[in-house]
Backbone as JSON Lines, residues from 0, in Angstrom:
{"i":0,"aa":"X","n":[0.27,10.37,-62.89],"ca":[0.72,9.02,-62.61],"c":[1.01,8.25,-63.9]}
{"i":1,"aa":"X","n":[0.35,8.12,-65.01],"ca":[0.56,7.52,-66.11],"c":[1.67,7.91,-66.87]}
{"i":2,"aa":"X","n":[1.52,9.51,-66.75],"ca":[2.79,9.84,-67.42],"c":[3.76,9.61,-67.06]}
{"i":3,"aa":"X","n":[4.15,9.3,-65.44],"ca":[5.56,9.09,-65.57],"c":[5.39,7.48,-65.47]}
{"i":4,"aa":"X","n":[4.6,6.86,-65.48],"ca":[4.66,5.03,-65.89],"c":[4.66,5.11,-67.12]}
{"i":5,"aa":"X","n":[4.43,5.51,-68.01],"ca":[4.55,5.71,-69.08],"c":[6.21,6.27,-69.74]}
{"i":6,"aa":"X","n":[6.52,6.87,-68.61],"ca":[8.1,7.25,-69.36],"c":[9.04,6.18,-68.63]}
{"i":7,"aa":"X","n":[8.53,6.1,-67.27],"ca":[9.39,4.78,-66.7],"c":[9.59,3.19,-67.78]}
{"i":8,"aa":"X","n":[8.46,3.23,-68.7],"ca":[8.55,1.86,-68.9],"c":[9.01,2.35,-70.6]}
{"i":9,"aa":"X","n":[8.87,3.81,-70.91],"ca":[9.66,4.03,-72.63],"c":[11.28,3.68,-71.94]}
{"i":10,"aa":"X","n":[11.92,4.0,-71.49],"ca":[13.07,4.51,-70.68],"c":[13.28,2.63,-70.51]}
{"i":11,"aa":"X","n":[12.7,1.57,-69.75],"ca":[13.11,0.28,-69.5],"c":[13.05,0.02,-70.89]}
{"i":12,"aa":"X","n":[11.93,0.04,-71.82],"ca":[12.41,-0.83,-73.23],"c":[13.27,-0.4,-73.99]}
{"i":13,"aa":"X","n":[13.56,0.79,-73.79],"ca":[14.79,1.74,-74.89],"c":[15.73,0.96,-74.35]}
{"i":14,"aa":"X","n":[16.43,0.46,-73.06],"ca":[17.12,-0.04,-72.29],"c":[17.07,-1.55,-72.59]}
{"i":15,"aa":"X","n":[16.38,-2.09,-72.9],"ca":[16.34,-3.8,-72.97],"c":[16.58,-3.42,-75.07]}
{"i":16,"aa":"X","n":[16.4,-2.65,-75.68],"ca":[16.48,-2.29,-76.74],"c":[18.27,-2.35,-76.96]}
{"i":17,"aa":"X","n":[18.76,-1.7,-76.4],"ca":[20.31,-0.9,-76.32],"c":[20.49,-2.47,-75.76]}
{"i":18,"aa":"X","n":[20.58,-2.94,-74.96],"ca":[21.12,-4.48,-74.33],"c":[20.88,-5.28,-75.43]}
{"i":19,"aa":"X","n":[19.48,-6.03,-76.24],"ca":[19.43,-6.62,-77.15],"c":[20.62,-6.34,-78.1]}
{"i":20,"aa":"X","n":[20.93,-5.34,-78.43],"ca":[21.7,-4.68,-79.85],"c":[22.71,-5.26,-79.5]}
{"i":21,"aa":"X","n":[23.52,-4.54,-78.25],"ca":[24.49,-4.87,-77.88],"c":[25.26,-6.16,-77.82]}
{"i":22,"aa":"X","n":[23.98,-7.14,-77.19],"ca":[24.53,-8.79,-77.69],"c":[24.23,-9.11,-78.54]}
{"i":23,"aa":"X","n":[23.33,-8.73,-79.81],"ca":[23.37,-9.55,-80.7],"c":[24.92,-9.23,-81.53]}
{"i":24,"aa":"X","n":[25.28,-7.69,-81.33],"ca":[26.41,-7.0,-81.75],"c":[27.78,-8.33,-81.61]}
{"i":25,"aa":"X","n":[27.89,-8.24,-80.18],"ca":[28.71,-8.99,-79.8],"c":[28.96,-10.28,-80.07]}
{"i":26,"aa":"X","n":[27.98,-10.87,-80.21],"ca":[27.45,-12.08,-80.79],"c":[27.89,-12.53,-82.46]}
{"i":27,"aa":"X","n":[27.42,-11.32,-83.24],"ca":[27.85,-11.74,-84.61],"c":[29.94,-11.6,-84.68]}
{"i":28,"aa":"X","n":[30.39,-10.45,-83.64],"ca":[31.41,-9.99,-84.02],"c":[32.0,-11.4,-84.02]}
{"i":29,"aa":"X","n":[32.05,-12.34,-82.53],"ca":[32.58,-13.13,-82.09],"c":[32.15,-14.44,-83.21]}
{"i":30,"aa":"X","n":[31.28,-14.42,-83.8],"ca":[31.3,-15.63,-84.95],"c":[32.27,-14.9,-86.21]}
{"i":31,"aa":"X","n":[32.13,-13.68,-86.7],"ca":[32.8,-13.64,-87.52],"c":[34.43,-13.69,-87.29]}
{"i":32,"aa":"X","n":[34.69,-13.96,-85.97],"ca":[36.08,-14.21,-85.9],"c":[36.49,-15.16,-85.45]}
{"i":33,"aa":"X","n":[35.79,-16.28,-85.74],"ca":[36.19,-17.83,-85.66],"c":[36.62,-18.16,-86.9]}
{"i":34,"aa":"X","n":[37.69,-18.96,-86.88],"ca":[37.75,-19.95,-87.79],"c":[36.45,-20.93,-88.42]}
{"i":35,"aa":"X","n":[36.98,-20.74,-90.26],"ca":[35.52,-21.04,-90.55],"c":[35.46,-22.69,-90.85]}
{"i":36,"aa":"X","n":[36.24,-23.49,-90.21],"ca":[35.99,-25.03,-89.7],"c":[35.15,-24.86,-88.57]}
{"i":37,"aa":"X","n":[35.37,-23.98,-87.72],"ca":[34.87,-24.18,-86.34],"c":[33.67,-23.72,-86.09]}
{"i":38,"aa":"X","n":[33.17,-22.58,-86.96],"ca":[31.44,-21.86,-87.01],"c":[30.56,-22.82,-87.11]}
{"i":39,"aa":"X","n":[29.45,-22.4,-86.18],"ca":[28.56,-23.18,-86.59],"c":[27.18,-22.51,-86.27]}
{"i":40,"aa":"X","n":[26.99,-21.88,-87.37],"ca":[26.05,-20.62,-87.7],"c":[24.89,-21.25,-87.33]}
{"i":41,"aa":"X","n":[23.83,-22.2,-87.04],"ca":[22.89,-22.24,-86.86],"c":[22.84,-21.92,-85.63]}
{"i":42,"aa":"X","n":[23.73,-22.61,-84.22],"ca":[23.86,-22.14,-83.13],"c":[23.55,-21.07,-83.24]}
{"i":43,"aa":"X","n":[24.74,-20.19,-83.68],"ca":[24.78,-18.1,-83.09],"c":[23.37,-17.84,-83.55]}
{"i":44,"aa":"X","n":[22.75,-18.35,-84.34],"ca":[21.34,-17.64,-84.94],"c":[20.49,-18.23,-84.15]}
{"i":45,"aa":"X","n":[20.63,-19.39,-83.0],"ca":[19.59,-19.86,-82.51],"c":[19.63,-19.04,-80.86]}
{"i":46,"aa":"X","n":[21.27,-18.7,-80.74],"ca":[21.56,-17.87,-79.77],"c":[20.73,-16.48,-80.03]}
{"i":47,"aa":"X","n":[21.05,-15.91,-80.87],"ca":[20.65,-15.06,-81.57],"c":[19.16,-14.41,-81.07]}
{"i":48,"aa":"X","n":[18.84,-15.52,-81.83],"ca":[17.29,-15.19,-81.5],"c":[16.34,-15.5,-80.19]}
{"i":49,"aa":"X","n":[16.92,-16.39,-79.7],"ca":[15.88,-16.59,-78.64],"c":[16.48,-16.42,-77.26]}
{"i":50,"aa":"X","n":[17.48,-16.85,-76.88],"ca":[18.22,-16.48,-75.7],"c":[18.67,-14.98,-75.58]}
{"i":51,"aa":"X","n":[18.66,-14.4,-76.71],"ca":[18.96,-12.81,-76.39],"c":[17.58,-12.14,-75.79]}
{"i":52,"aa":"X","n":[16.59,-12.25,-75.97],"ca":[15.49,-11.97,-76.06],"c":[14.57,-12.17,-74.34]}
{"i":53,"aa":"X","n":[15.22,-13.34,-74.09],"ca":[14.75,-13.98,-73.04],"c":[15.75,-13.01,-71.97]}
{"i":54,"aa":"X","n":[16.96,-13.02,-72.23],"ca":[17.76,-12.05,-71.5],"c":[17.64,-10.79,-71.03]}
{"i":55,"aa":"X","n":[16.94,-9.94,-72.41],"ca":[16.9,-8.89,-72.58],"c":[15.65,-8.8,-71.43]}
{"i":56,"aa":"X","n":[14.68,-9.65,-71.66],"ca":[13.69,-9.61,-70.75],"c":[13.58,-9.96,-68.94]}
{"i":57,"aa":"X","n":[14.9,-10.72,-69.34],"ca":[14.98,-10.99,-67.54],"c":[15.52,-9.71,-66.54]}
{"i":58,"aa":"X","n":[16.6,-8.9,-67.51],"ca":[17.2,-7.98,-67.53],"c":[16.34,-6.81,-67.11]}
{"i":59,"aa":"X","n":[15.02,-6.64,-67.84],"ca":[14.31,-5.76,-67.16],"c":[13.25,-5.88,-66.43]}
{"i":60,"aa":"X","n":[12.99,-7.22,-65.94],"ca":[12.12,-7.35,-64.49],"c":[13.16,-8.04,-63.44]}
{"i":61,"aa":"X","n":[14.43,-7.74,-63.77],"ca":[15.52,-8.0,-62.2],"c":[15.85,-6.36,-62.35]}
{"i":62,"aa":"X","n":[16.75,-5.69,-63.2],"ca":[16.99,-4.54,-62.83],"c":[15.99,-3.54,-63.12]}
{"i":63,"aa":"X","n":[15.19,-3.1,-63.95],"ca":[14.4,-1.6,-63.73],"c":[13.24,-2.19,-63.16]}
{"i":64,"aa":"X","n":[12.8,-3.56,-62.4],"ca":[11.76,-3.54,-61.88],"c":[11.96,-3.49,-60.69]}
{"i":65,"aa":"X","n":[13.36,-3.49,-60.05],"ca":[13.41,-4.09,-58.68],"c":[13.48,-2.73,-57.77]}
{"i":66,"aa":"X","n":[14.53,-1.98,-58.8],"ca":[14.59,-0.45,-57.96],"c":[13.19,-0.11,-57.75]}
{"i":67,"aa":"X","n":[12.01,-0.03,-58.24],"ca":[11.08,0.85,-58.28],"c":[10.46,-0.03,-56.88]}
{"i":68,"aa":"X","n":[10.47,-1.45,-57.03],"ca":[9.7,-2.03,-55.83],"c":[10.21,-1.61,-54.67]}
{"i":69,"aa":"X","n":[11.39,-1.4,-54.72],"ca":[12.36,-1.4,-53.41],"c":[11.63,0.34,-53.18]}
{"i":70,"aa":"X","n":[11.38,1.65,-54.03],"ca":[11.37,2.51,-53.68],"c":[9.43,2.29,-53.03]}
{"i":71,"aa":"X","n":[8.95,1.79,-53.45],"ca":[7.54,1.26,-53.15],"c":[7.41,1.11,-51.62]}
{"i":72,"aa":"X","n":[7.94,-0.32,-51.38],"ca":[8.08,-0.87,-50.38],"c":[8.61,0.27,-48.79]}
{"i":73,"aa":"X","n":[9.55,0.74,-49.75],"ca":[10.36,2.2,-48.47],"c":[9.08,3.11,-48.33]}
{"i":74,"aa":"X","n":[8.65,3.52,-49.15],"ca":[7.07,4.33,-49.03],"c":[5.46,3.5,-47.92]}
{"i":75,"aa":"X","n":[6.13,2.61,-48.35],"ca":[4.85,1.59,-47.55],"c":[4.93,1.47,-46.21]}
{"i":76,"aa":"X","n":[6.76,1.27,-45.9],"ca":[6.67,1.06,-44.56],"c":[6.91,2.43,-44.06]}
{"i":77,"aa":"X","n":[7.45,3.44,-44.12],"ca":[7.14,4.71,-43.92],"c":[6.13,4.97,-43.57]}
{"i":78,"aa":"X","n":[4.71,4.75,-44.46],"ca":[3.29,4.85,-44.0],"c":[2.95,4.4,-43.17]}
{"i":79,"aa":"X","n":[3.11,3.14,-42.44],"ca":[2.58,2.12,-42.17],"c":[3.22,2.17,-40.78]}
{"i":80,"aa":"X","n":[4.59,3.08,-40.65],"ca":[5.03,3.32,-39.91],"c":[4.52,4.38,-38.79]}
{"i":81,"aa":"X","n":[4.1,5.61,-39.65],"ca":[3.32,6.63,-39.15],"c":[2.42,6.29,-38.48]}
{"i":82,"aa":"X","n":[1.73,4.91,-38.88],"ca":[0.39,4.6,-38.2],"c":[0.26,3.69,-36.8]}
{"i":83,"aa":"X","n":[1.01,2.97,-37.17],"ca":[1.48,1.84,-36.47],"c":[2.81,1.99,-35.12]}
{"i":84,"aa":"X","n":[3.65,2.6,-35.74],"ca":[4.69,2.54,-35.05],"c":[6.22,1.4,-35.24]}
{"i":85,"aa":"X","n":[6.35,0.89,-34.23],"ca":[7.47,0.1,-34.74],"c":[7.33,-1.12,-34.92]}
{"i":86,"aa":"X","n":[5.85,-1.51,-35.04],"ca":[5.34,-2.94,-35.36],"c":[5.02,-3.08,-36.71]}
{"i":87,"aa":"X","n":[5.46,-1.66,-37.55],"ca":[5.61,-1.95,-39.15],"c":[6.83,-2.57,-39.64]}
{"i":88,"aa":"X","n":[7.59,-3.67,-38.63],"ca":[8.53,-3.86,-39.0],"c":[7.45,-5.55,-39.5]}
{"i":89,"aa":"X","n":[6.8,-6.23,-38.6],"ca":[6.58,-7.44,-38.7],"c":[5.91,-7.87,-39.94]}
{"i":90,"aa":"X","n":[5.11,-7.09,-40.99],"ca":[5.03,-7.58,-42.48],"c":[6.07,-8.16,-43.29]}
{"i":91,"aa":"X","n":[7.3,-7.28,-43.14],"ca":[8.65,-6.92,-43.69],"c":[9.26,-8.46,-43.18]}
{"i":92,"aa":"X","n":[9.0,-8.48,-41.86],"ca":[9.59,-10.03,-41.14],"c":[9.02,-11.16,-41.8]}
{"i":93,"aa":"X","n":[7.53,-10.73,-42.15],"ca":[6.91,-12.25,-42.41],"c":[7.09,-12.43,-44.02]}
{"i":94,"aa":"X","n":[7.21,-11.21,-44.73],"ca":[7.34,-11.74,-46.52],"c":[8.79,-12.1,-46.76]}
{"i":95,"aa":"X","n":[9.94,-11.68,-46.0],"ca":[11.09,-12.36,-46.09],"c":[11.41,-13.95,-45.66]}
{"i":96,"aa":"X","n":[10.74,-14.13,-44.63],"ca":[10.51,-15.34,-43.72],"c":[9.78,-16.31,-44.94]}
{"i":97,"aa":"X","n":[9.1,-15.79,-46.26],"ca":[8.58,-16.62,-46.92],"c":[9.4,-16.88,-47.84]}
């Protein structure tokens, strides 16, 4: 079990790693091709640093956290199904309903 939480979550930061790069990439290209009346370098560096970061992080508790819940959840009611029958639908009813 650890080992593969353990590769699941090398695998999400290598991934929020490659995304960071990518915009900060994008980020410098697009200042260095402004006109240099119009730069205004403290911005991109304030972009830079903290909104990429925050991104990078939202990025991986909406996408590599959501698949895994969703595969969770399909396992749960499956179980829950076996036991219960077709009244494992009404958990499912009431946490959406919230």
């Amino acid at each position: 079990m650890q080992v593969t939480r353990s590769w699941y979550e090398h695998l999400g930061y290598r991934a929020m790693a490659m995304l960071r790069g990518g915009m900060i990439s994008m980020i410098y290209d697009k200042m260095m091709t402004l006109p240099v009346g119009n730069s205004n370098e403290s911005g991109a560096m304030s972009i830079m640093g903290s909104d990429v970061e925050s991104l990078a992080e939202s990025f991986f508790m909406l996408i590599c956290d959501t698949w895994a819940n969703c595969i969770q959840v399909a396992i749960a009611v499956s179980l829950l199904a076996s036991q219960l029958g077709a009244v494992c639908v009404a958990p499912i009813i009431v946490a959406v309903s919230k």
